[in-house]
N, C-alpha and C positions, 0 to 999 in steps of 0.2 A: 330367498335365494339360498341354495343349498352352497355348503364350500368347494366341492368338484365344479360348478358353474363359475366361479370365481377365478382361477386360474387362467382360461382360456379367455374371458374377458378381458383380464390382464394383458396378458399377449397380443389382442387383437390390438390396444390403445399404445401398447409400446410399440407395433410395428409401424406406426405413422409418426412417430417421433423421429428426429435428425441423432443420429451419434454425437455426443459433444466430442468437440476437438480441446485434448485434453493437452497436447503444446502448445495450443495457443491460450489457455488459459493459464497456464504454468507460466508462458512466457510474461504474459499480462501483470500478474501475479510478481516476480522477479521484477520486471519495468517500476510496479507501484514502491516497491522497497527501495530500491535503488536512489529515485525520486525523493521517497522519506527519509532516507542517509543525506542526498545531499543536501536537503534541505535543512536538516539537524547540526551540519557541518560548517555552512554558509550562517548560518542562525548562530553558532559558536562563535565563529569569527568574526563576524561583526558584533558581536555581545564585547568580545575580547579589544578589538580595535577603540570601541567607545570606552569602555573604561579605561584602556591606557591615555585616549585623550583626555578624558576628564582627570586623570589622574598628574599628566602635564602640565595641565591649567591650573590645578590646582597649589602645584609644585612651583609653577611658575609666579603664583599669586601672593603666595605665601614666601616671597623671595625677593 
């Protein structure tokens, strides 16, 4: 297959392809971050809330 034959076989296989919809992938994309912050956030704050109580208990044990 010569490389001028290449080209227009190209073309034929992209034209039965859909166009991606690139906002909704963007959006997609933004959703899954979001998602990962709160999850990062949520994941802090209870990190944070457990150590203040063991740090009660232990305050309180020691007393």
């Amino acid at each position: 297959m010569r490389r001028e034959e290449v080209r227009p076989l190209l073309l034929q296989a992209v034209d039965d392809l859909e166009d991606p919809d690139l906002a909704d992938t963007a959006w997609a994309a933004g959703l899954a971050v979001r998602r990962r912050r709160r999850r990062a956030v949520l994941i802090g704050v209870l990190a944070v809330i457990v150590v203040l109580v063991v740090a009660s208990i232990v305050v309180g044990a020691t007393n």
